[in-house]
N, C-alpha and C positions, 0 to 999 in steps of 0.2 A: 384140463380136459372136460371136467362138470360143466362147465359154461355153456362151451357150445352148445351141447347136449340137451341143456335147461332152453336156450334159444329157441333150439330146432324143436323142441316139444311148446317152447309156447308160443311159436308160427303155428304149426301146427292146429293148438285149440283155437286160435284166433281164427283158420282156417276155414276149420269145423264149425263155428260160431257161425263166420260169416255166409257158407252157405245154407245151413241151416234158416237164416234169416232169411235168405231167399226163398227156400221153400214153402217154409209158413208165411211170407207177405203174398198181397195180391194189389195190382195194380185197379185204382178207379179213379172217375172223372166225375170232375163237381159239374152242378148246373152249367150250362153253356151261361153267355155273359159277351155282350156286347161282339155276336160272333164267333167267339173262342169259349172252349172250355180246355180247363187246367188237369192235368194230372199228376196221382200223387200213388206215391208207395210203398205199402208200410201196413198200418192196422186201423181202419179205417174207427171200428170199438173203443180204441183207447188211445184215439186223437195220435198215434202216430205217422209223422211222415218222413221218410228217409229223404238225405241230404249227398248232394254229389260229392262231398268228403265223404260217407258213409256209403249207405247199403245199393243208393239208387243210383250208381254208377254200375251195378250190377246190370241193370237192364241196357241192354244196348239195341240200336237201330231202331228207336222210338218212331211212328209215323204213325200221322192221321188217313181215314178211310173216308173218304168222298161218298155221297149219292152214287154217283157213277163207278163208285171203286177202285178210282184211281187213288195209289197212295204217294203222301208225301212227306218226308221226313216230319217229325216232330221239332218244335223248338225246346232245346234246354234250357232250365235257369236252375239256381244254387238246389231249391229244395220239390223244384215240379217240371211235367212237359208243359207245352201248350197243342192244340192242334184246331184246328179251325170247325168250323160246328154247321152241319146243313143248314137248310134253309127253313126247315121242320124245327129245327132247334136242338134235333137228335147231334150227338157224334161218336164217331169210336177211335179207337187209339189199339194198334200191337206193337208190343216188344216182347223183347226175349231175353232169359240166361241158360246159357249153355255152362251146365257145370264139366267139372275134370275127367265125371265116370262119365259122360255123354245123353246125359239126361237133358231137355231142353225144357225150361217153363216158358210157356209162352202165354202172355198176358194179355188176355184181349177183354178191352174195357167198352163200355156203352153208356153213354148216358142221355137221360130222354127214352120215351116207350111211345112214341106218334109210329114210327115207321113200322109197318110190319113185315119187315122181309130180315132178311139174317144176311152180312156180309163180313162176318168173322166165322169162323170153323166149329167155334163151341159158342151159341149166343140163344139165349130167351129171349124168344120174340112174342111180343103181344099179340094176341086173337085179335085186337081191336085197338085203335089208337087210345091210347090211355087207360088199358085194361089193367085190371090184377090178373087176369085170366092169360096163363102165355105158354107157350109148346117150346120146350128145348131141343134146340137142332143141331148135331154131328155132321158134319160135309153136308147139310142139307135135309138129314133123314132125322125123322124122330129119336128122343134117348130115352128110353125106358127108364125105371126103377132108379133113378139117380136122386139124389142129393143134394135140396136146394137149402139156403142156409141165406135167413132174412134179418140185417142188422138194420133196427130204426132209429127214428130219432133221442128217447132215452135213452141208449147202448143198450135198447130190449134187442134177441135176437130167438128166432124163433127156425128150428128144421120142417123141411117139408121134404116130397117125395113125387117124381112125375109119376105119372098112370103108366100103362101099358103102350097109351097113348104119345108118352113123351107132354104130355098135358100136366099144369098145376095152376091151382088158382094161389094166389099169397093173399094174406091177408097185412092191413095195415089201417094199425087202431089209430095212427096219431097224427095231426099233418105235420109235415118235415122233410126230411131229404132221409130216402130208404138205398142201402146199400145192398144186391145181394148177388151171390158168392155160388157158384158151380166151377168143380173139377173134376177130369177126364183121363185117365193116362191109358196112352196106344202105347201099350210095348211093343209096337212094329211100327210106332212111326218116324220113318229115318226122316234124314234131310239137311240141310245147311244154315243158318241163322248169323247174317254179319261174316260170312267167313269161316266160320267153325263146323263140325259137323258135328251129327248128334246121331244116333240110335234107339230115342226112346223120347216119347212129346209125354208131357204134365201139362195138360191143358187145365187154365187157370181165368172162368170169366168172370165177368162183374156186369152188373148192368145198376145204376142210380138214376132216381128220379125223385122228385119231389110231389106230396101231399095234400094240398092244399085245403 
């Protein structure tokens, strides 16, 4: 009778493990490249990226976001998306996981700061084509007093904080490929993701760009 018991507790932590991984990863997109840019997920700090045997089967209903906002699914492969990259050279990429209590992370990536408009839910957007200077936008509207979180090229990372304005400037001492990280949670934000439904959004962005 011990057996099973040992089993079902270590499905269980396995469980636990795996959503938790979900929670602390965040989805981003390297430099666009011939067209396409690639997306990966995992930690972007400590050179991890999850694998469709692993964590990144988690995300499901991958798709890239057009100029025009039209979306279309994402291409899979073993350890990244692909999604196709404007004409600016900007792109963006969402997916989602709906965990069991009904929490949804939903990951919405950017890479490139040319464009300045927002066509994800939770996205920094540049003052100016190629600014450090960017205003974070909720449905649209500014986000106050939040929490931006800037990984660069040494795995230096640095916090910062929007104004009252939903305004921050970042700073970036090095040239290289700059990753950074804002999160959101609506605990009234219902709705459906792939077929599931959810009762609570963890919004989770990224926006990368490179240094020169």
């Amino acid at each position: 009778m011990k057996k099973p018991l040992f089993s079902l507790a270590t499905l269980a932590a396995a469980a636990f493990v795996f959503s938790g991984a979900a929670h602390a990863h965040f989805v981003w997109l390297e430099p666009a490249a011939g067209g396409e840019a690639k997306a990966y997920f995992g930690e972007w700090a400590e050179d991890l990226r999850e694998t469709e045997t692993g964590h990144l089967k988690l995300v499901t209903a991958p798709r890239g976001i057009a100029a025009d906002g039209k979306q279309t699914p994402a291409t899979r492969h073993a350890d990244h998306f692909v999604v196709k990259a404007d004409a600016s050279g900007d792109a963006r990429l969402v997916g989602a996981y709906v965990n069991d209590k009904g929490v949804a992370s939903l990951y919405q990536a950017r890479t490139g700061r040319t464009e300045t408009v927002a066509r994800h839910t939770l996205e920094l957007v540049p003052q100016a084509a190629n600014s450090n200077s960017f205003t974070l936008l909720l449905a649209g509207k500014p986000l106050p007093q939040a929490e931006v979180v800037v990984f660069g090229p040494p795995k230096w990372e640095k916090k910062f904080t929007t104004d009252d304005a939903g305004k921050v400037t970042l700073q970036t001492p090095w040239p290289g490929q700059y990753v950074v990280e804002v999160n959101h949670t609506d605990k009234d934000g219902k709705g459906t993701w792939d077929g599931k439904p959810y009762t609570q959004t963890r919004h989770v962005a990224t926006l990368s760009f490179v240094v020169r």
